[in-house]
LOLUMVO-273971 format. One record per residue (C-alpha): x, y, z; residue in three letters. Coordinates in steps of 0.25 Angstrom, whole numbers, plus 5000, padded with zeros to 4 digits. Example, Ala and Ser with C-alpha at 12.3 -4.5 7.8 and 13.67 -1.06 7.14 Angstrom:
2
(marke (5049, 4982, 5031), ala)
(marke (5055, 4996, 5029), ser)
***
This chain:
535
(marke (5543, 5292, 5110), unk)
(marke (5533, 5297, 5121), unk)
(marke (5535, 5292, 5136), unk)
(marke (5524, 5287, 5143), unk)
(marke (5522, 5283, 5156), unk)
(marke (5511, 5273, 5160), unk)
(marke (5501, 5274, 5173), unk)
(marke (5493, 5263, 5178), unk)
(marke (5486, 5261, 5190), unk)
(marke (5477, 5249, 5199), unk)
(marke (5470, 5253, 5210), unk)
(marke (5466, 5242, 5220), unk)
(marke (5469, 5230, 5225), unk)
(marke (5457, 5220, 5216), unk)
(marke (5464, 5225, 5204), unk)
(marke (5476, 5217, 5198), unk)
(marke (5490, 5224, 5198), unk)
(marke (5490, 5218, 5185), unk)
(marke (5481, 5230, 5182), unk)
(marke (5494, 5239, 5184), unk)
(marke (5501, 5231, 5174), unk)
(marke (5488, 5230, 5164), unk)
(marke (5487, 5244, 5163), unk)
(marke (5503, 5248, 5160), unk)
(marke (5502, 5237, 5149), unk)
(marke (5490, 5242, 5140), unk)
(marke (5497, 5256, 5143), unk)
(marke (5510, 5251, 5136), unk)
(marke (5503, 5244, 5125), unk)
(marke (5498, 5258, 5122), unk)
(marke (5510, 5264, 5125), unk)
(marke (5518, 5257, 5115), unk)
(marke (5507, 5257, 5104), unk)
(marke (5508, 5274, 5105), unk)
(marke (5523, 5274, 5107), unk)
(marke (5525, 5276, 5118), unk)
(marke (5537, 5272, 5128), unk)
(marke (5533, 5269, 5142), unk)
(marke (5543, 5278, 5152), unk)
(marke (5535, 5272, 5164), unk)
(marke (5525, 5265, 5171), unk)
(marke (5517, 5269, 5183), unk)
(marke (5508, 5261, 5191), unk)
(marke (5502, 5263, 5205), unk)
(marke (5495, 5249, 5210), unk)
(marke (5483, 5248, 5218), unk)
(marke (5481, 5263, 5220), unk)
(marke (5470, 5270, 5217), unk)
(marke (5470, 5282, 5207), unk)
(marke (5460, 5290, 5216), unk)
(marke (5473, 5293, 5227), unk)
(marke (5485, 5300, 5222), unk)
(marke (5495, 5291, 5229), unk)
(marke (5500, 5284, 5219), unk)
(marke (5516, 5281, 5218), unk)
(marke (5518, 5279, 5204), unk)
(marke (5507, 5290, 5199), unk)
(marke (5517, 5299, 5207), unk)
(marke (5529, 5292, 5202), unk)
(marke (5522, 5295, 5186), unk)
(marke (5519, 5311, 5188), unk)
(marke (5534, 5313, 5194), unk)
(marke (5539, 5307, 5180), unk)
(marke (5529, 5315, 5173), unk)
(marke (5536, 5327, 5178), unk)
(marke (5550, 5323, 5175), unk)
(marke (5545, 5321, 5160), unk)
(marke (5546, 5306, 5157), unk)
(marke (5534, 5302, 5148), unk)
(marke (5526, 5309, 5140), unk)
(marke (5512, 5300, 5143), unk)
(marke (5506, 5296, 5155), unk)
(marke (5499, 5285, 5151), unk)
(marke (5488, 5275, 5158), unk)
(marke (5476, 5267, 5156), unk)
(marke (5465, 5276, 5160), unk)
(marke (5463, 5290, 5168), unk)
(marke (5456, 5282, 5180), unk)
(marke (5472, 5275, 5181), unk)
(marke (5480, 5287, 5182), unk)
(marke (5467, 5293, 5193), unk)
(marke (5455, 5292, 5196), unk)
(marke (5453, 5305, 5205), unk)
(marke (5450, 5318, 5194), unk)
(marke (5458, 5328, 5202), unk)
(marke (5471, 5319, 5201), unk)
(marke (5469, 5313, 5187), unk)
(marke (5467, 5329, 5183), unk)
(marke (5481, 5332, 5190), unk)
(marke (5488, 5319, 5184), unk)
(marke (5485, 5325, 5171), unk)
(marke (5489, 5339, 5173), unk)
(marke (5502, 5334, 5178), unk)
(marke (5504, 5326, 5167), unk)
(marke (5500, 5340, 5155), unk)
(marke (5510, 5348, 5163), unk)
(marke (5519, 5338, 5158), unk)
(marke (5517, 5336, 5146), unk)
(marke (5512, 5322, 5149), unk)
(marke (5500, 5315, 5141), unk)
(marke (5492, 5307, 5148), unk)
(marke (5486, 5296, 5141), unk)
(marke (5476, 5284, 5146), unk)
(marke (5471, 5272, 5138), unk)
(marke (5458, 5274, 5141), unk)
(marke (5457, 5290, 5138), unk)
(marke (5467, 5292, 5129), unk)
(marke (5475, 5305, 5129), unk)
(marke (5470, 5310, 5142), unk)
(marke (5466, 5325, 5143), unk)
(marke (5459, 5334, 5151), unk)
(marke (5443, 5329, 5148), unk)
(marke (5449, 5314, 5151), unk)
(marke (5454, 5320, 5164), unk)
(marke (5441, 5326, 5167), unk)
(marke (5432, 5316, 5162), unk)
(marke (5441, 5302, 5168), unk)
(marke (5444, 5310, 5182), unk)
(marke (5429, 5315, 5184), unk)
(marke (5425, 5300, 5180), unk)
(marke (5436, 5295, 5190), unk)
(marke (5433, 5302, 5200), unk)
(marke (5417, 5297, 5198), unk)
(marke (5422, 5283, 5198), unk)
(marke (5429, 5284, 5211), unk)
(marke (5417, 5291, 5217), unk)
(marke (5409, 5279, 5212), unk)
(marke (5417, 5270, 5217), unk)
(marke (5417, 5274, 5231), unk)
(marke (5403, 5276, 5231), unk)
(marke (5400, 5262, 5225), unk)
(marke (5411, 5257, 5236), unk)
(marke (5401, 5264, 5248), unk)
(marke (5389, 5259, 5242), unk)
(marke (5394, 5244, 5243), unk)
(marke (5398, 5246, 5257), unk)
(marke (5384, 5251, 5262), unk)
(marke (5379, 5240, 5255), unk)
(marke (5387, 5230, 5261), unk)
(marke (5384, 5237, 5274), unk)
(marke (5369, 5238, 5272), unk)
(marke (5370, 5222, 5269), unk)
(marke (5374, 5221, 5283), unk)
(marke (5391, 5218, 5278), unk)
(marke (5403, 5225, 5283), unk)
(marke (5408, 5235, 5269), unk)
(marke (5422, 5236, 5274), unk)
(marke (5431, 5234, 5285), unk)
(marke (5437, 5225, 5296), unk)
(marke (5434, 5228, 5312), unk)
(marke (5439, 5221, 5323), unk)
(marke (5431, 5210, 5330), unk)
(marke (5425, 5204, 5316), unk)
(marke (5430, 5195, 5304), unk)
(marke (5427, 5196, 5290), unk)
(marke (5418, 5186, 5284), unk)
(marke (5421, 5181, 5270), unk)
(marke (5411, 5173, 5265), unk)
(marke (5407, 5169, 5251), unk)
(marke (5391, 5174, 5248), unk)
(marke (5381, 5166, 5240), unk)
(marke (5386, 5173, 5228), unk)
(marke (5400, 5167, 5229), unk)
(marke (5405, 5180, 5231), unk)
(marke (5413, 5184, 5244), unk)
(marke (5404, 5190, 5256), unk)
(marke (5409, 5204, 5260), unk)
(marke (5407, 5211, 5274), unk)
(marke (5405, 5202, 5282), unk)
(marke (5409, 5200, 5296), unk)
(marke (5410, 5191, 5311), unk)
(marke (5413, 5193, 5324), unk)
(marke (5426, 5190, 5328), unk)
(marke (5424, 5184, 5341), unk)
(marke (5438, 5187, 5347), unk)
(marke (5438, 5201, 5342), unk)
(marke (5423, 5203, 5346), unk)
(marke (5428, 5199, 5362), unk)
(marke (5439, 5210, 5361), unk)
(marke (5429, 5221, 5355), unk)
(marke (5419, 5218, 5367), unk)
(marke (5430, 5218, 5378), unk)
(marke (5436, 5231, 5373), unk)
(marke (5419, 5238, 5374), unk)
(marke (5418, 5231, 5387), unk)
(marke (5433, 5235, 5392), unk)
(marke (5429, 5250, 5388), unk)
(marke (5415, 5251, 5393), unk)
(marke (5424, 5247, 5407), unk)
(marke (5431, 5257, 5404), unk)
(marke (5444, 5255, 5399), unk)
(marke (5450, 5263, 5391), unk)
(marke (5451, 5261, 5374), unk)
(marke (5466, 5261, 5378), unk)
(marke (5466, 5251, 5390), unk)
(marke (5457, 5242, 5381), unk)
(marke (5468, 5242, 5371), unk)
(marke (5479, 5240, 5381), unk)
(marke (5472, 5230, 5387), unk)
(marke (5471, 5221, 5372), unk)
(marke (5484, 5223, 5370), unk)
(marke (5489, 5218, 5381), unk)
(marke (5481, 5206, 5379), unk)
(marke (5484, 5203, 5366), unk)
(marke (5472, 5206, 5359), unk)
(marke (5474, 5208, 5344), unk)
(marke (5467, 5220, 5338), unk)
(marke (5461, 5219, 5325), unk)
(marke (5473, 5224, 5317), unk)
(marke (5484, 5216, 5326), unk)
(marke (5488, 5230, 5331), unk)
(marke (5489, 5232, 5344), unk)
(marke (5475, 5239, 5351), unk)
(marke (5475, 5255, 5353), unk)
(marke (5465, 5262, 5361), unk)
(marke (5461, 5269, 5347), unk)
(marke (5458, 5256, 5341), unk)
(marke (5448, 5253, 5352), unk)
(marke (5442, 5267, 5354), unk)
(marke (5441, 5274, 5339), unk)
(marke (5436, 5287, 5336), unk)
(marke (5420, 5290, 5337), unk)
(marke (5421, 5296, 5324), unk)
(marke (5424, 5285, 5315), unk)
(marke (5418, 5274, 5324), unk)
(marke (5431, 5266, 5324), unk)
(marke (5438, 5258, 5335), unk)
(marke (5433, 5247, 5343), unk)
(marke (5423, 5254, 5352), unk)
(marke (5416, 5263, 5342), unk)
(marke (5416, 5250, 5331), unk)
(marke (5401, 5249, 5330), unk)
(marke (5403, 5237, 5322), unk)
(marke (5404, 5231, 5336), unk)
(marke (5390, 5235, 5337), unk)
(marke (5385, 5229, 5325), unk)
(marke (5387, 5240, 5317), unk)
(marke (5395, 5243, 5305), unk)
(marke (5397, 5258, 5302), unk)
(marke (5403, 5261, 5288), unk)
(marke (5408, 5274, 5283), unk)
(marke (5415, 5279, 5296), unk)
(marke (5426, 5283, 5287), unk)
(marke (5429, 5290, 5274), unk)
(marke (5441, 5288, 5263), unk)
(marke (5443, 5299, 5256), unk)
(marke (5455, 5305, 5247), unk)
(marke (5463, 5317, 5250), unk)
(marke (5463, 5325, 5235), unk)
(marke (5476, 5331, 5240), unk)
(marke (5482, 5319, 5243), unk)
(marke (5475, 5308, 5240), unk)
(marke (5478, 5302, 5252), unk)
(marke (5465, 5294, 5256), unk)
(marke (5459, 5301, 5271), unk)
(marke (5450, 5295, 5279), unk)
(marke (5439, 5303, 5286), unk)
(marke (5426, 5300, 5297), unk)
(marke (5413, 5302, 5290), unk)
(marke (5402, 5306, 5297), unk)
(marke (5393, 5297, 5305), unk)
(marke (5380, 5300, 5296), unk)
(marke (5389, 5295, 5282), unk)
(marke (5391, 5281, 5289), unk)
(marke (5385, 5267, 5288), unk)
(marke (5381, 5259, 5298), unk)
(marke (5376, 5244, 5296), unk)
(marke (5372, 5236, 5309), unk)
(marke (5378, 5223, 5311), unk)
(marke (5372, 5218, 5322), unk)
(marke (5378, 5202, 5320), unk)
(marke (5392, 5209, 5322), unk)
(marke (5391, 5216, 5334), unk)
(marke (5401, 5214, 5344), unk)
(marke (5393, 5225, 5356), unk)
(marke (5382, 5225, 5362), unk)
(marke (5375, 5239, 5360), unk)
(marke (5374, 5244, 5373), unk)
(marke (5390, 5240, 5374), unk)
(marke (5393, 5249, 5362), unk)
(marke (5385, 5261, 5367), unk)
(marke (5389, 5261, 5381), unk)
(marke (5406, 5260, 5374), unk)
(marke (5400, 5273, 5366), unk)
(marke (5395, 5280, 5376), unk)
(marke (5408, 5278, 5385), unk)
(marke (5416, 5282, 5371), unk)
(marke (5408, 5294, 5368), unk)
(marke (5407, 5299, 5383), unk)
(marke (5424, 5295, 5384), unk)
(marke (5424, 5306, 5371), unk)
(marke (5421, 5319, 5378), unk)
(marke (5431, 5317, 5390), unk)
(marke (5442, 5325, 5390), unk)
(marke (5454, 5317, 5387), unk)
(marke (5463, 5318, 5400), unk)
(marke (5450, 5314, 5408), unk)
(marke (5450, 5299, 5399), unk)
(marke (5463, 5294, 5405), unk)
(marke (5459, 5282, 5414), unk)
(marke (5457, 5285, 5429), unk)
(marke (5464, 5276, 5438), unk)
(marke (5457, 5280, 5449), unk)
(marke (5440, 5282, 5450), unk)
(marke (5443, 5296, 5453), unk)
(marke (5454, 5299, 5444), unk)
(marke (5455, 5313, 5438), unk)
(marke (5441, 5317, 5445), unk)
(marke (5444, 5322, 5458), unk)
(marke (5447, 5336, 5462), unk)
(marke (5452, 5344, 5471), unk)
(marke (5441, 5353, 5478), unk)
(marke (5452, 5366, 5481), unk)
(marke (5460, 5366, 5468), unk)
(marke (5451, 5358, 5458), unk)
(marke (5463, 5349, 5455), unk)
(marke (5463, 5333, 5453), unk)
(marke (5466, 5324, 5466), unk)
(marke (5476, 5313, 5463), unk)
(marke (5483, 5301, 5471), unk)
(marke (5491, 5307, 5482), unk)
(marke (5494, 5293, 5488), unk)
(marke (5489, 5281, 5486), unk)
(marke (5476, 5283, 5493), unk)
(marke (5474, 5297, 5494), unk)
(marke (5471, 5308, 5483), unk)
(marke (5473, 5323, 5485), unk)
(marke (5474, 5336, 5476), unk)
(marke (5485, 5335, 5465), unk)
(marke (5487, 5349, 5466), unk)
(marke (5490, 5349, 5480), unk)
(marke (5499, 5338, 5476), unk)
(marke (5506, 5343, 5467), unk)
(marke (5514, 5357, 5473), unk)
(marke (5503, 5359, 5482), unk)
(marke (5496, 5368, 5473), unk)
(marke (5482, 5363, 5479), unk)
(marke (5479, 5366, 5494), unk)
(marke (5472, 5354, 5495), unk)
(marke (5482, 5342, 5501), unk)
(marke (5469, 5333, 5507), unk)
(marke (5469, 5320, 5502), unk)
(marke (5456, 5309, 5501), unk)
(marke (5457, 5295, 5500), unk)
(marke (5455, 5289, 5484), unk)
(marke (5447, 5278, 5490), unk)
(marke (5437, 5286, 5498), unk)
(marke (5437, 5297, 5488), unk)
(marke (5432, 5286, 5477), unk)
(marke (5421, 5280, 5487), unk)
(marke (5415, 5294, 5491), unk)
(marke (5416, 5298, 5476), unk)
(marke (5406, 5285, 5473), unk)
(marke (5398, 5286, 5486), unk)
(marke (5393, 5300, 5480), unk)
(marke (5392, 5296, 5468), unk)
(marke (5383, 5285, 5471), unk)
(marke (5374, 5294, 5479), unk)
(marke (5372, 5303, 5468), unk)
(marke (5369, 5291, 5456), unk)
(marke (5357, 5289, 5465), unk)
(marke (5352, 5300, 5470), unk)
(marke (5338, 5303, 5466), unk)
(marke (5341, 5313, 5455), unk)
(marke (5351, 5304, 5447), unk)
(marke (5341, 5292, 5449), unk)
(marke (5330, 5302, 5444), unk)
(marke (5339, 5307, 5432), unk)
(marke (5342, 5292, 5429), unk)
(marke (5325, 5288, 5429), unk)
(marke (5325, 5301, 5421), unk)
(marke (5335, 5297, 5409), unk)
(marke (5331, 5283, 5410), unk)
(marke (5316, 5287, 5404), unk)
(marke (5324, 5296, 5394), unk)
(marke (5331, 5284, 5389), unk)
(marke (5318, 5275, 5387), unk)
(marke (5310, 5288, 5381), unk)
(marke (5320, 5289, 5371), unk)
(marke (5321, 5274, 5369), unk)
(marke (5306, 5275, 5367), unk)
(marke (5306, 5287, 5357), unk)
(marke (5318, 5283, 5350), unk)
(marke (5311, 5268, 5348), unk)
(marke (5298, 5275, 5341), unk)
(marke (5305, 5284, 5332), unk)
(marke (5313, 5272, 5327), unk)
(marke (5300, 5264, 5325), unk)
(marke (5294, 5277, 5317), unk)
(marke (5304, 5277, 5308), unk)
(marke (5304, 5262, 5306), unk)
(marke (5289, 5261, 5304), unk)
(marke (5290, 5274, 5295), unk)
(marke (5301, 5265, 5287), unk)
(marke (5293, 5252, 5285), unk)
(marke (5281, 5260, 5279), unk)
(marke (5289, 5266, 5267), unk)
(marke (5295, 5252, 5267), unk)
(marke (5282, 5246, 5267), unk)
(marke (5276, 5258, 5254), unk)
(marke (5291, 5255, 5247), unk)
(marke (5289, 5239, 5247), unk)
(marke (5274, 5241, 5241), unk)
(marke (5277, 5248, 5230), unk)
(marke (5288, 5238, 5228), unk)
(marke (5280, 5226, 5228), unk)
(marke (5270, 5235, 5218), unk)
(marke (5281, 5236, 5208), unk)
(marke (5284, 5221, 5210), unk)
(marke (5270, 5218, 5208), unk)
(marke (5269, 5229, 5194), unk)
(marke (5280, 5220, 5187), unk)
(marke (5296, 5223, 5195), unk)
(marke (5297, 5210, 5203), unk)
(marke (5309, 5209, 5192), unk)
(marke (5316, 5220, 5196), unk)
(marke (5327, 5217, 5207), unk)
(marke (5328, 5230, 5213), unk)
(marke (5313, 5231, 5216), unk)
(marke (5313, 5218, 5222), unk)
(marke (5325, 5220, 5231), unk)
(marke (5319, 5235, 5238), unk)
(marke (5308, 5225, 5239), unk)
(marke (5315, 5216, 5248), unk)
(marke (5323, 5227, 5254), unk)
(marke (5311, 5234, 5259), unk)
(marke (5305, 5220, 5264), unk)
(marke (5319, 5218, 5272), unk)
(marke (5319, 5233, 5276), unk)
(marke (5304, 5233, 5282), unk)
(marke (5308, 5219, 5289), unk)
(marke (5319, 5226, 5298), unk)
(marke (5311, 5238, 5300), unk)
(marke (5299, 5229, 5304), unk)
(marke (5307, 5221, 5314), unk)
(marke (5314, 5233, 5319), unk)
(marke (5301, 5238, 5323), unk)
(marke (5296, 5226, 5331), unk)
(marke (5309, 5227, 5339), unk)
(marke (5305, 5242, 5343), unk)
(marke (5292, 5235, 5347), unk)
(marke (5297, 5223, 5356), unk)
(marke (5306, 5231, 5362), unk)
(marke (5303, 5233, 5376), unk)
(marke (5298, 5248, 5383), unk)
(marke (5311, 5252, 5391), unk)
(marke (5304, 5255, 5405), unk)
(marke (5310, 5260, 5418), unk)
(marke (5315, 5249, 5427), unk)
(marke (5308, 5249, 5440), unk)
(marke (5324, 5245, 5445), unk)
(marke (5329, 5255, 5436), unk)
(marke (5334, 5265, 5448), unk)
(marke (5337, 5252, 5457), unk)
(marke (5347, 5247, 5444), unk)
(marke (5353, 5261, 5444), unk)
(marke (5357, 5260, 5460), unk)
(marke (5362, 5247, 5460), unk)
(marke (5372, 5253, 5445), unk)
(marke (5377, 5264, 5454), unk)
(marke (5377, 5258, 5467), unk)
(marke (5386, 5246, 5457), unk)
(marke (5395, 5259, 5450), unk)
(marke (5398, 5265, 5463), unk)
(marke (5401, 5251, 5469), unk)
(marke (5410, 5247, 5457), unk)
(marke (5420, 5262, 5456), unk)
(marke (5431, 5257, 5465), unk)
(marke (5438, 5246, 5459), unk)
(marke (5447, 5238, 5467), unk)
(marke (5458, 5238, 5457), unk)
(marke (5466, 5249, 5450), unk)
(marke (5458, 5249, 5435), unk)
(marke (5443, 5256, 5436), unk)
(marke (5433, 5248, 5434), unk)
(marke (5420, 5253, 5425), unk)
(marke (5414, 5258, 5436), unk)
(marke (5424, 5267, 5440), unk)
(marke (5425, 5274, 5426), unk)
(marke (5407, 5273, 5426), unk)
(marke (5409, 5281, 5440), unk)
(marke (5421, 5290, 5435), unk)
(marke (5412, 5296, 5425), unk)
(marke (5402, 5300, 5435), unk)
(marke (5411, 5309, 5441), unk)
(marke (5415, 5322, 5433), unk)
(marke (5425, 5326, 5447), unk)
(marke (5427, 5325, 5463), unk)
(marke (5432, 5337, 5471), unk)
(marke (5437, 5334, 5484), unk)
(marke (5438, 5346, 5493), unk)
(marke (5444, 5347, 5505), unk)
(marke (5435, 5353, 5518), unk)
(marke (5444, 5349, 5529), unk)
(marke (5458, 5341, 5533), unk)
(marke (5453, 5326, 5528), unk)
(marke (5441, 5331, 5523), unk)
(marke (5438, 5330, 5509), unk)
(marke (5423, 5334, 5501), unk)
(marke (5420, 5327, 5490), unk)
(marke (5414, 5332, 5479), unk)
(marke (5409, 5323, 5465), unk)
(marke (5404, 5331, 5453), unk)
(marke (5396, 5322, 5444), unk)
(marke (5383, 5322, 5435), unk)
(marke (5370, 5315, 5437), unk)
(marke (5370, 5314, 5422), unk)
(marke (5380, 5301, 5424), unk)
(marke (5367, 5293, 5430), unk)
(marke (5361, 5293, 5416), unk)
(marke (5374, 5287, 5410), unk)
(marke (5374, 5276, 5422), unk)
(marke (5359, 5273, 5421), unk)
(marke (5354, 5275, 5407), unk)
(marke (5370, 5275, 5399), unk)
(marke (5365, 5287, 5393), unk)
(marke (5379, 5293, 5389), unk)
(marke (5373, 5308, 5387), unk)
(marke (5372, 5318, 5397), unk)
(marke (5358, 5321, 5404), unk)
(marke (5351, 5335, 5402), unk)
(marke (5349, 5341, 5416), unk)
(marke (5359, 5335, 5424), unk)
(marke (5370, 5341, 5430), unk)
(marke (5382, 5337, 5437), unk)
(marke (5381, 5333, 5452), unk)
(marke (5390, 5334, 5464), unk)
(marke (5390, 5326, 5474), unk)
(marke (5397, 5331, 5487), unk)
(marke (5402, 5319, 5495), unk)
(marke (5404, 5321, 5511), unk)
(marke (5415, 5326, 5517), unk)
(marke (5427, 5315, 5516), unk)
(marke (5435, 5315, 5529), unk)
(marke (5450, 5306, 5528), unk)
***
């Protein structure tokens, strides 16, 4: 009597485990109708047959090798696999054996099934996908959420007009809302992503998976647009497609990769916004800029001149030498540096600010900071006509698309339904665009202030004033000042006289005055040489 071995297979969860059972029955009615006595049964549960991770597929090969059956048999191809490269080496395991492999579906399987079934496998599993895809723009484009859960919103399940459950919908959670804001307004202060998470911890705040808050979960990566500052579903926008499964043909093991920014989805959602806009692209600015410095220069100063001051002999770093006073660490440290003068901390910090001050409003940073502010509203002007040309471009081929649709109305379609809906598509579509061009109309000419340069005194003459905080934390003005100043040498002249020395770059006036977070054509850094300090 033949031995025969009988394989089934479920794959998800909305199938029935029963489906397991279903299968190995029919297999033993046949079984016992040829002959055949049943040496074993293998069934993986709820696992797809597109991985090759499955226990008791594993478990059914061994024995094939050991010899004990002579039929591998099981409902159809698409049970024992789905993908056509391991359904093709399933099979060839099984004739090295001596093995017949027989479905209920197919029959005897041989090598045109294994061609035909896997091609038409793999096609299915390719369809799929695609059909899953297609659904999730759709739901996106219908202004729904396709998938996934984000800190800061609830799910809303609701029953539709149908009597059929509502999907993709969502609303603020207030509490969790408060947390997102205070973690964009703690690092626009700037606190660290690290110290923000420190700081929820120790309060008790509870993340969105219980876990306790990492600096990783509130910063991400710029590449996947993940994490709580680079969310941009806090901006009302929903992004889909950031990421993509796919399986290893080796292993089987299911990687996840970035995709490109061009192959993603947005949707705007502006009802779930949690941002404002300009609080969003000031935090991306300071994300972006906080990207390209090196590593050791991100630890957070304690001091407003931390790391920035230098020795004008050696070129080394100053440091504490008591509690008051800074001096050479070289000199320090085994007296490698000649330099032993020392300068107090206090008055180093106020001479620092004072020429600081004097050269964010001398007349060439005020004339750079007219300069770039005329840019700004040119390219605001430009950047309004080009979008109103391509809008008014738009609403023309609307316009020639809805006449030809009412003319086919007209000749005898009113009955058929897709006509009618690119209709009323088109209608909605040419609504939007009409609206959005009467907002490009009302909105107002930007014009230069006539207080413009009196604004921009009193914000420096405010920095300058607000850099020396009276407690030990910096304050937002500090780190706003420490990013003007790219080093300060001090030099010694004489016994207690010190020249100081600030290298920095007119090109930080356009940040202050216009947030513009590039750097200006045509400017070059600038130093400004303090007067001689005498202790």
């Amino acid at each position: 009597m033949l031995r025969c071995a009988i394989y089934a297979r479920f794959s998800t969860d909305r199938q029935s485990a029963s489906s397991a059972e279903d299968q190995e029955r029919v297999c033993r009615a046949r079984a016992e109708a040829e002959g055949w006595q049943v040496a074993g049964v293998y069934a993986d549960i709820a696992i797809s047959g597109a991985t090759r991770r499955r226990p008791q597929m594993t478990r059914l090969l061994a024995d094939v090798g050991e010899g004990r059956f002579d039929i591998v048999l099981a409902e159809a191809i698409d049970r024992v696999a789905r993908n056509q490269a391991d359904i093709a080496t399933i099979y060839q395991r099984l004739q090295f054996h001596d093995v017949r492999f027989v479905t209920l579906s197919e029959g005897e399987v041989n090598e045109l099934h294994i061609g035909l079934k896997g091609t038409m496998a793999a096609l299915h599993l390719k369809d799929h996908a695609d059909k899953v895809m297609r659904g999730k723009i759709g739901t996106l484009q219908r202004g729904k959420i396709p998938g996934g859960h984000k800190y800061g919103y609830d799910v809303v399940r609701r029953i539709g007009s149908n009597g059929q459950l509502e999907r993709g919908l969502r609303t603020i959670n207030e509490p969790q809302a408060a947390v997102v804001r205070r973690i964009f307004r703690d690092y626009l202060a700037g606190q660290s992503a690290y110290r923000i998470a420190r700081a929820l911890n120790e309060e008790g705040v509870s993340s969105f998976t219980g876990a306790p808050w990492r600096g990783a979960t509130i910063n991400g990566t710029a590449s996947r647009g993940d994490g709580i500052l680079r969310c941009a579903m806090y901006v009302g926008i929903f992004v889909h497609g950031r990421r993509k499964h796919r399986r290893d043909p080796e292993t089987g093991r299911a990687v996840v990769s970035t995709t490109p920014q061009s192959a993603r989805i947005a949707g705007e959602m502006p009802d779930l916004a949690i941002i404002d806009r300009d609080t969003w692209d000031r935090v991306q600015r300071q994300l972006d800029e906080r990207a390209t410095i090196p590593l050791r220069q991100r630890i957070r100063p304690r001091r407003l001149l931390s790391g920035l001051v230098r020795c004008g002999v050696c070129g080394g770093n100053f440091g504490v030498r008591t509690h008051r006073l800074i001096g050479c660490r070289n000199n320090a440290d085994g007296g490698m540096c000649a330099n032993s003068q020392t300068i107090r901390e206090r008055e180093l910090n106020e001479r620092v600010l004072e020429g600081l001050k004097s050269e964010l409003l001398s007349a060439e940073a005020l004339s750079l900071m007219v300069r770039e502010y005329h840019r700004g509203r040119e390219q605001g002007v430009r950047a309004a006509a080009d979008r109103r040309a391509t809008i008014e471009r738009r609403v023309a081929t609307i316009d020639r698309a809805i006449e030809r649709l009412v003319a086919a109305i007209a000749g005898g379609l009113a009955d058929v339904p897709e006509i009618v809906k690119a209709l009323r598509d088109h209608r909605e579509e040419r609504v939007d665009l009409q609206a959005e061009l009467a907002e490009i109309a009302a909105t107002p000419v930007i014009v230069l202030h006539p207080q413009i340069v009196e604004a921009y005194r009193a914000r420096i003459e405010a920095l300058v004033a607000g850099a020396l905080p009276a407690g030990d934390a910096l304050d937002a003005e500090s780190y706003e000042i420490r990013s003007l100043i790219r080093s300060v040498t001090v030099t010694p002249v004489s016994k207690g006289v010190n020249e100081i020395v600030v290298d920095s770059s007119l090109d930080s006036v356009v940040r202050l005055a216009t947030n513009q977070p590039r750097k200006t054509e045509g400017v070059t850094p600038g130093l400004v040489r303090l007067a001689q300090v005498q202790h």
